[in-house]
GUTOR-766226 format. One line per field, with one value per residue (C-alpha): x, y, z; chain; residue number from 0. Coordinates in nm, 4 decimals, padded with zeros to 6 digits, always signed. Example, Ala and Ser with C-alpha at 12.3 -4.5 7.8 and 13.67 -1.06 7.14 Angstrom:
# GUTOR-766226
u [+01.2300/+01.3670]
v [-00.4500/-00.1060]
w [+00.7800/+00.7140]
chain [A/A]
resi [0/1]
END
This chain:
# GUTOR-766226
u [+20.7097/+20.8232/+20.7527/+20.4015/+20.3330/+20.4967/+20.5140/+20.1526/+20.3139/+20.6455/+20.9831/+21.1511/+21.5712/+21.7771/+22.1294/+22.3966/+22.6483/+22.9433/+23.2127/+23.4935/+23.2708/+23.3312/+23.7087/+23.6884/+23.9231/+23.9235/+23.5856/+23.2396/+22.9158/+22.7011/+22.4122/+22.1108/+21.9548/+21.5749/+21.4901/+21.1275/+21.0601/+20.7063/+20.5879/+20.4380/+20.5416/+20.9406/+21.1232/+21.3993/+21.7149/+22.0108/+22.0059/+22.0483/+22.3161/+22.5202/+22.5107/+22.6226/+22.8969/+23.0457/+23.0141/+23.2094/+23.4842/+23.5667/+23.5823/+23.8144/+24.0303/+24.0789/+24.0673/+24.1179/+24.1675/+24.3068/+24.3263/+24.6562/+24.5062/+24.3366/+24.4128/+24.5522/+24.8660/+25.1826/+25.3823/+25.6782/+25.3766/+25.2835/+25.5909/+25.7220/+25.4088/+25.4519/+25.8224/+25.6579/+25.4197/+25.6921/+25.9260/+25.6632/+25.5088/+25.8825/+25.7863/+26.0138/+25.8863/+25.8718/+25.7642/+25.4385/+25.2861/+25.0065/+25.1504/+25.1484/+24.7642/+24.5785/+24.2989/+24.0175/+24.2296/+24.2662/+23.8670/+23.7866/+24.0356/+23.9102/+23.5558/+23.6503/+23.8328/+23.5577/+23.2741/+23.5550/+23.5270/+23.1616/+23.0340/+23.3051/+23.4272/+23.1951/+22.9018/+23.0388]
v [-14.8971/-14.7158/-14.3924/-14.5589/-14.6594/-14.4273/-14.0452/-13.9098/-13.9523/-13.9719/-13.7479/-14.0089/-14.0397/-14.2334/-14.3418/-14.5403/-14.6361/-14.8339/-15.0081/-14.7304/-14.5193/-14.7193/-14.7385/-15.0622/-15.0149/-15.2664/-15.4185/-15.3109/-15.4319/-15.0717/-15.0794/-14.8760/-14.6916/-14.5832/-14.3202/-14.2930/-13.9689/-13.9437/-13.6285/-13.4727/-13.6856/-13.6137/-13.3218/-13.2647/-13.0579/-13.1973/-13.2994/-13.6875/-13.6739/-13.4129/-13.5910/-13.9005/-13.7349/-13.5885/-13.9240/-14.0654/-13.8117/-13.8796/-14.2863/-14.2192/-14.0258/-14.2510/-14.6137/-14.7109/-15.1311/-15.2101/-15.6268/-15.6304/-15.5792/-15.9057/-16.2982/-16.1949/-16.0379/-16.1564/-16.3792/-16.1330/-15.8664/-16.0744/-16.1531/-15.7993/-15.7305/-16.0137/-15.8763/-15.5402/-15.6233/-15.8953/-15.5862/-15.3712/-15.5943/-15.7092/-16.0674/-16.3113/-16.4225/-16.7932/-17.0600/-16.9202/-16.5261/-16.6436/-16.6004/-16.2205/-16.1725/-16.0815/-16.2633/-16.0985/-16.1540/-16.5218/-16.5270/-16.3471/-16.5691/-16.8986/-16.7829/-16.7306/-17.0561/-17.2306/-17.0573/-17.1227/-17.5101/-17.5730/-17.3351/-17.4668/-17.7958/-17.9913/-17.9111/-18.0747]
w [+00.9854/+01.3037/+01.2015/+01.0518/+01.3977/+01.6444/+01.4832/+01.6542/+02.0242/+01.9746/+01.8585/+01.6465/+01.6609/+01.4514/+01.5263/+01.2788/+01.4803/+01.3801/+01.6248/+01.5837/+01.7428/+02.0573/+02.0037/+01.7734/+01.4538/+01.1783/+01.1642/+01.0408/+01.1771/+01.1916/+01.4412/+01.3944/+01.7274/+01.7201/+02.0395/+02.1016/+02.3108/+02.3992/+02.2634/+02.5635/+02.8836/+02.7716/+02.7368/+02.5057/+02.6690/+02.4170/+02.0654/+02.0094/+01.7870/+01.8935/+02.2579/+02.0542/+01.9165/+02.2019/+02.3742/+02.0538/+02.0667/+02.4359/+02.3678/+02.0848/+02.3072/+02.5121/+02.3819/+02.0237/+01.9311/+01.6139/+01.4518/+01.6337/+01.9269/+01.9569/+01.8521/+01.5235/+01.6213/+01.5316/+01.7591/+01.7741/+01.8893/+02.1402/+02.2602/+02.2767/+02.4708/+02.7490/+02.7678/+02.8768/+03.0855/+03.2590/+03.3370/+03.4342/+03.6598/+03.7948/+03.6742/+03.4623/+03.1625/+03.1169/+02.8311/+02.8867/+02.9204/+03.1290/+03.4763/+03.3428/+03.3645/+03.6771/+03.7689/+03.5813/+03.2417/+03.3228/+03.4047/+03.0624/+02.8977/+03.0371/+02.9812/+02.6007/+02.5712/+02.6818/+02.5102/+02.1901/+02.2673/+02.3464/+02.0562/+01.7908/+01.9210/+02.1478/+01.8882/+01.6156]
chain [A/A/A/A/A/A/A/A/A/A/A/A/A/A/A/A/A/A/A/A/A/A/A/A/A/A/A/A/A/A/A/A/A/A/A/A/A/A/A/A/A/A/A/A/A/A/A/A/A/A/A/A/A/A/A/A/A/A/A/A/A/A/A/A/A/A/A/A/A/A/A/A/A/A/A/A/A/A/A/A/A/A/A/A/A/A/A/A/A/A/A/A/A/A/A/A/A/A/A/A/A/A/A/A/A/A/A/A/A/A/A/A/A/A/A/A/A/A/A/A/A/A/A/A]
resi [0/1/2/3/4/5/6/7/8/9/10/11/12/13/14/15/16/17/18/19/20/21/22/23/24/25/26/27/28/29/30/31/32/33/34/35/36/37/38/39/40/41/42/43/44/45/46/47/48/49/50/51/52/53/54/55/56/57/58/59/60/61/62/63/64/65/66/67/68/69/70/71/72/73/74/75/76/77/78/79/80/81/82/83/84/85/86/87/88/89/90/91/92/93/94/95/96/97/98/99/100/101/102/103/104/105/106/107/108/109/110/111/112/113/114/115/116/117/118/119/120/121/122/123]
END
């Protein structure tokens, strides 16, 4: 239908992107891209895709989540995690890890928690 509607003015692109091209491991939810460059108002200096793959490579260098990395992690995991961060940030640990995380953490988490209860909880 895009092409149907678009390919007299435009240069037509299409990405498939899935999440481990943004340094997410372990889950699957593709996206698909469409670029629309206007045939005679844009010019074209890189290729889409190679761009897109270059941009990929240098993500994956750098960051790289796995399952683990998130809320199903083992307790032992976390624990062994909250035990490094305590000693690298000279802290004790206590009964709880969340004297560990700086402020923006504790925003992000609080933000989830809550978005967790009014979504799943308060609508039921």
């Amino acid at each position: 239908m895009i092409k149907w509607l678009f390919c007299l003015h435009y240069f037509i692109h299409v990405l498939v992107c899935g999440v481990e091209d943004q340094g997410h491991d372990g889950a699957k939810r593709d996206r698909l891209y469409i670029i629309l460059a206007h045939k005679q108002r844009t010019t074209q200096l890189f290729d889409v895709k190679e761009i897109y793959k270059a941009v990929c490579r240098s993500i994956r260098a750098y960051i790289c989540t796995k399952p683990s990395d998130y809320c199903v992690a083992p307790p032992v995991e976390i624990q062994n995690e909250a035990m490094h961060l305590a000693s690298v940030r000279g802290k004790q640990i206590g009964a709880s890890w969340l004297h560990l995380l700086n402020m923006q953490i504790l925003g992000s988490l609080i933000g989830v928690i809550n978005t967790y209860l009014d979504y799943y909880i308060l609508h039921m």
